[in-house]
N, C-alpha and C positions, 0 to 999 in steps of 0.2 A: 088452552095449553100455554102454557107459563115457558119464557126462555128461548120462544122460537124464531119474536123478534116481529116488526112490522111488516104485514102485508108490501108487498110494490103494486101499488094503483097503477093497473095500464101496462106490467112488467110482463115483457114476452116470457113465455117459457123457456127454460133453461136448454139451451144449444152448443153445440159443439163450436169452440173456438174457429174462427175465419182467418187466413192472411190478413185481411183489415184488423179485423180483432187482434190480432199479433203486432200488428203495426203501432196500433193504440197504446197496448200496454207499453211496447219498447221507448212510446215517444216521453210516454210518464215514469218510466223504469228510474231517469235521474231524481226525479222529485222524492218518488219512496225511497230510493238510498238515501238521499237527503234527511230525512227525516229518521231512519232507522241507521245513518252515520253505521253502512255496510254496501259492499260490494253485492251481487249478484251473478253467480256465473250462469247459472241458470237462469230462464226468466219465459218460461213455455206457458202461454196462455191455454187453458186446454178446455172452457166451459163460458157462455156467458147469458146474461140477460140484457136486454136494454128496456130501457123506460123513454119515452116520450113527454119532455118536458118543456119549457123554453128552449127547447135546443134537446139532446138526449143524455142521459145517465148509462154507460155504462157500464153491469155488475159484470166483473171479469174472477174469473178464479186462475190462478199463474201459480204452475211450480213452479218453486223454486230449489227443491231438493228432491234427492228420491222419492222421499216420504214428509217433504214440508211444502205447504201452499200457504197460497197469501189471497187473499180478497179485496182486489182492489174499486172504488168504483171512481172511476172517472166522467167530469162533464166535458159536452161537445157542446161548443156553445152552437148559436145559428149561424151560416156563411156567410150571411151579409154582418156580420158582427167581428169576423179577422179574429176571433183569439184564439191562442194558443190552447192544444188540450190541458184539463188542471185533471190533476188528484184530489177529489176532493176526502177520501177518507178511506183506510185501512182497514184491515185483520189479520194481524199475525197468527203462525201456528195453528194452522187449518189442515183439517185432515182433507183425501183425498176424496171420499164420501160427504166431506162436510156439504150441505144445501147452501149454495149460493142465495142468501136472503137480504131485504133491504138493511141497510144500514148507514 
């Protein structure tokens, strides 16, 4: 099947958003404004995946509006490493249904 997008090697199955996971998105919430140069009033993590990697990936799905989601995935580097959480890439205009999938 064509369009579905890369497999996540090692990616837990899709879970309900945690207070951690809430914590995450908000700590990267500046960067994607950043980048989409807008505000968020919204910003509700509500779904996620993690991957295990040098540190972890995690796939967050965040409303942002009634009816608008984002996909963000951000890395955790390792602790003994001190950096800060990054964004490392987006999707705008994702449905509420949309599958959280690597990207």
């Amino acid at each position: 099947m064509s369009g579905m997008g890369r497999m996540c090697g090692g990616c837990t199955a899709t879970q309900p958003a945690t207070a951690d996971v809430q914590a995450i998105a908000d700590q990267v919430k500046p960067q994607l404004e950043a980048k989409e140069n807008k505000n968020y009033t919204m910003f509700k993590a509500v779904e996620f995946k993690s991957q295990i990697v040098a540190g972890t990936n995690y796939f967050i799905k965040v409303q942002v509006a009634d009816d608008d989601f984002i996909h963000i995935r951000v890395y955790k580097s390792l602790p003994h490493e001190n950096k800060p959480l990054a964004l490392h890439d987006y999707q705008t205009n994702k449905a509420k249904h949309d599958e959280l999938s690597y990207f």
